[in-house]
N, C-alpha and C positions, 0 to 999 in steps of 0.2 A: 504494500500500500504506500502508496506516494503522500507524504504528509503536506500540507499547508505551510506556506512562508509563516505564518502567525505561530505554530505549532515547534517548526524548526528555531525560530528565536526562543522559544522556552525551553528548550533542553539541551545541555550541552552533548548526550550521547545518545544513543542505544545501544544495549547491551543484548548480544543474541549466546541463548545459554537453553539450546533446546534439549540438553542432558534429560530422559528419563531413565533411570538404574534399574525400576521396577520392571518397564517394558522393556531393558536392555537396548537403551542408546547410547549414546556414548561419543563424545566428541576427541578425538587426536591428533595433534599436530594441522590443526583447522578444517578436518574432516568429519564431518559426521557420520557414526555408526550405527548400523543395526544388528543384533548379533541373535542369528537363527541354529538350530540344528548344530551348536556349538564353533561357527563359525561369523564371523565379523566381516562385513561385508557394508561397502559403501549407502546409503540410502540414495545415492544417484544411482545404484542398481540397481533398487530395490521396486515392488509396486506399487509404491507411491509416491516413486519420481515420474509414475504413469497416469496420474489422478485426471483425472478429463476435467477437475477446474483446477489444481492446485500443483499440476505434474511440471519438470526442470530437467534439465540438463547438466548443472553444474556438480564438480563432484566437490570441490572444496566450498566450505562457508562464504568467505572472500567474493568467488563468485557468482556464487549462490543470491549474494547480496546484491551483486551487480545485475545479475538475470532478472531479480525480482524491482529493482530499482529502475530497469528500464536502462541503465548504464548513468543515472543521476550520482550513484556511487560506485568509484572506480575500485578494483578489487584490490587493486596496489595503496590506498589510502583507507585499506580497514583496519585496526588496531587488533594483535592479536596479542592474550596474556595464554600462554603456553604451560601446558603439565608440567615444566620445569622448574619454571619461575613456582610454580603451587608448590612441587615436593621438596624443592629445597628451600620453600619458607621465606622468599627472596621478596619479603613483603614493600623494600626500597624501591623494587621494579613495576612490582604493582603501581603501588602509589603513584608514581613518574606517570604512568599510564592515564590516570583520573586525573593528574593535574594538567597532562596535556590535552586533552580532547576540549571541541568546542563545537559551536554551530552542528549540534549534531551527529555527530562524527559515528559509523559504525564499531563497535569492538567485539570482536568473537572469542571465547573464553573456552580454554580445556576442560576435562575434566572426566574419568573414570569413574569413582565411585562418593559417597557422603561424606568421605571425609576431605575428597578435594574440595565441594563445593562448600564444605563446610569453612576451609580456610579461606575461599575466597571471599566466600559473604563476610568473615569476620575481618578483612582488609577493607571491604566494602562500610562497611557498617562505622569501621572505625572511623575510615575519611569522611564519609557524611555528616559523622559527632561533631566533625570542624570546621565544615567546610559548605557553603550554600550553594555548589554547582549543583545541577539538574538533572537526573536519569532518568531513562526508560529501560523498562526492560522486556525482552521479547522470548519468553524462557516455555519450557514443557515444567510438572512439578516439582522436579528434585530440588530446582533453584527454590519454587515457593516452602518447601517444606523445611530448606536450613533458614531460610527468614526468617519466617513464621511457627519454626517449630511444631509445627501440626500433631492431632494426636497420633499413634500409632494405633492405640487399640482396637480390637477385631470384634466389631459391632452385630449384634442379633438385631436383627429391623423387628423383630417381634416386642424387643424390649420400648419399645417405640409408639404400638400401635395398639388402639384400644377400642377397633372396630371390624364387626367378623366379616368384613368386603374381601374378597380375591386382591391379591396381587398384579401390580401393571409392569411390564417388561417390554419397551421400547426400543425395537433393533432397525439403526435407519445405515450403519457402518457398510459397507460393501469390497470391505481389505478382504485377502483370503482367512486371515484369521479370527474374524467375525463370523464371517460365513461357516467356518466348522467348528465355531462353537453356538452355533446358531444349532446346525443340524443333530448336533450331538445331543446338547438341552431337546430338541423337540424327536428325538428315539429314546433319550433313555430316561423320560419324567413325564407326567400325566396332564403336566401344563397344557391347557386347552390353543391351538394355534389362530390367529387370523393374520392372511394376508394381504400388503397392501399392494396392488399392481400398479405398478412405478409410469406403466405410460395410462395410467388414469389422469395423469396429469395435464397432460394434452390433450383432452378429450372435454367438450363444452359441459356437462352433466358430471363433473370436477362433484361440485356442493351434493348432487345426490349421494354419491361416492359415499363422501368423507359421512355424513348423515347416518348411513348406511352400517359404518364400522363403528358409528361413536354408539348406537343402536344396539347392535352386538355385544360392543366391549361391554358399554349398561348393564345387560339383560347379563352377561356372564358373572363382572363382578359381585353384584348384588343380591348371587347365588353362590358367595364363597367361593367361585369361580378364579384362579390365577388366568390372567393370559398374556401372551406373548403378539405383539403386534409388531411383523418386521415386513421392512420391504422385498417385494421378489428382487431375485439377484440377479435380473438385468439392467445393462448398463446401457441406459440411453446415452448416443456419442456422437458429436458433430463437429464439424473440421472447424466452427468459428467456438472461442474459450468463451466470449461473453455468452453465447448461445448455452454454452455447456454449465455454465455458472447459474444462467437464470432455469434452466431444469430443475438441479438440483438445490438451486433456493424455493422452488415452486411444492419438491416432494419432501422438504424440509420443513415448509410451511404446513403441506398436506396432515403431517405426523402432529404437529403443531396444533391442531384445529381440532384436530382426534382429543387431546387433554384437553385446550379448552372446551370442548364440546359435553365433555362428562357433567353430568350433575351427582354422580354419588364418588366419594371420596373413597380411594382404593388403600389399600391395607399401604404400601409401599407405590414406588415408579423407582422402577430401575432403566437408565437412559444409555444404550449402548452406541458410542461413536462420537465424534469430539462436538461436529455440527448438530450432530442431532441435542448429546445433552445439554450443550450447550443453549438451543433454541427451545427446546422443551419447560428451560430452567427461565429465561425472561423473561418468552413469550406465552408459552402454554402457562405454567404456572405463576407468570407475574412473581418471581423472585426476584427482591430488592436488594434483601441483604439474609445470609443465613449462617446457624452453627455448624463448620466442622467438627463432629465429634467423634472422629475415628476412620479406621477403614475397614470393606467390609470382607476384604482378602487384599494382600500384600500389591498398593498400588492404586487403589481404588475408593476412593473417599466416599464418606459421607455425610452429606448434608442433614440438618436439621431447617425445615422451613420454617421461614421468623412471620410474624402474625400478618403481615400484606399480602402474603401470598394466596394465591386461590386455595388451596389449601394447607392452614397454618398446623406446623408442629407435627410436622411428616415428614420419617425420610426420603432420602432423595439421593439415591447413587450416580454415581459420574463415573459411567462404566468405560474407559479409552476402549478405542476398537482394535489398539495393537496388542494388549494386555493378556496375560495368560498360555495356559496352554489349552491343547482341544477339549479339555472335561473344566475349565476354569467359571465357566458361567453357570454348567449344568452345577457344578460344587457348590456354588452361590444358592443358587434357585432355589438346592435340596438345604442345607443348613438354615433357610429365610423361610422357606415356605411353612407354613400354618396346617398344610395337606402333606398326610404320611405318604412319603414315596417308598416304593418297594428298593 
């Protein structure tokens, strides 16, 4: 995203620190990693450097920055603070780094596991305590969890809920490893399925559609009924990106309209995929502002909804669609769900 002149005079930097440890990302020598099948492997190889709105070419950070900047930022003028400067504690060189950026200025940051980002944020935190330059940061959650210290503990959504409604399970993610723990959840649990067919969306009779499933989901929930609403897993694809961008804001909204559309309040919402929970969470449910109070497997937070929301004092997981392995969601569903699974 290209920011505003207005925007770029209030911040001296951005900081890109898309380390997640939990999904096994990982940033090296200004490369970002994905580490599958015990192998680490560039995410410009990966398939979500094939995203039909979000997909790249570049394999390092640097120009990753420049691709996505349109070449506004040259890859040679992005600040890089290095796994070395972190392990040998070389806190003189950080610092150098904050004090020189300005107008903005891109910086890509190393980092392997919590205890790196953890030194960094505390070089970060310290220069802030002195100093009134400007940050942004452009980070996945490892970065927000050495912040913010987030809880760790491994949350029962039952402990939460004090109404005998079915459970809602939201899968809008279309990586391959959404998809086989999509499959796996619905062969090996009793979870009731509905699905949404993704080129409903292009089609004029959209609002009967969506009616239709919020219909369903009702009539399921409000019979102790869990269910799962994910999209079919074709991939509508066209050679123009803005074209391809407003589909999938269209079957994001679709998912979107399914929650607001409910009027009975479901036991839990579990939101699989970054767009989906993330639209499910401002827009579906009008969250403001809510409690983190734990995770509900290693990686995967949980919200508690604060009293604005459509439905206050509910959890609300933020399930990433890279997260887990193939039984990771079915794991979830059975330890949460209310319904004795075999």
């Amino acid at each position: 995203k290209v920011l505003s002149d207005a925007s770029e005079k209030a911040f001296d930097a951005v900081f890109y620190l898309p380390e997640f440890f939990e999904g096994e990302r990982y940033t090296y020598n200004g490369v970002h990693y994905l580490k599958e099948d015990g192998k680490y492997t560039p995410v410009s190889e990966s398939e979500f450097a094939n995203d039909t709105t979000f997909g790249f070419e570049s394999q390092t950070m640097a120009d990753f920055i420049e691709e996505k900047s349109f070449g506004d930022v040259k890859a040679e003028n992005v600040y890089h603070i290095t796994l070395s400067q972190i392990r040998e504690r070389n806190k003189e060189s950080i610092l150098q780094t904050f004090h020189a950026v300005s107008n903005f200025d891109a910086v890509v940051v190393d980092a392997l596991n919590d205890e790196d980002m953890d030194y960094f944020v505390s070089c970060l935190t310290a220069f802030l305590a002195n100093d009134d330059k400007k940050f942004m940061f452009r980070t996945a959650a490892s970065f927000v969890k050495s912040m913010c210290q987030t809880p760790g503990e491994i949350i029962n959504l039952n402990q939460f809920s004090n109404n005998n409604h079915g459970g809602l399970i939201i899968v809008g993610s279309h990586v391959k490893k959404t998809s086989s723990q999509l499959h796996h959840l619905l062969n090996n649990t009793h979870i009731t399925p509905i699905e949404f067919d993704v080129k409903s969306v292009t089609k004029a009779d959209l609002n009967v559609y969506i009616d239709e499933r919020i219909q369903e989901v009702e009539a399921l929930i409000k019979n102790s009924k869990d269910v799962v609403v994910y999209t079919s897993r074709d991939v509508i694809k066209t050679e123009d990106l803005t074209n391809n961008l407003g589909i999938s804001t269209n079957i994001s909204n679709a998912l979107v309209e399914i929650v607001r559309g409910l009027s009975i309040k479901p036991k839990f919402i579990i939101a699989k995929g970054g767009i989906t929970s993330s639209d499910v969470a401002t827009k579906g449910l009008e969250i403001k502002k809510a409690q983190v109070i734990g995770q509900i497997t290693q990686g995967v937070p949980v919200w508690l909804t604060g009293e604005e929301a459509k439905y206050s004092n509910m959890p609300y997981v933020i399930f990433p669609g890279n997260i887990g392995s193939t039984n990771t969601l079915t794991n979830v569903y059975k330890m949460n769900s209310s319904i004795k699974e075999n």
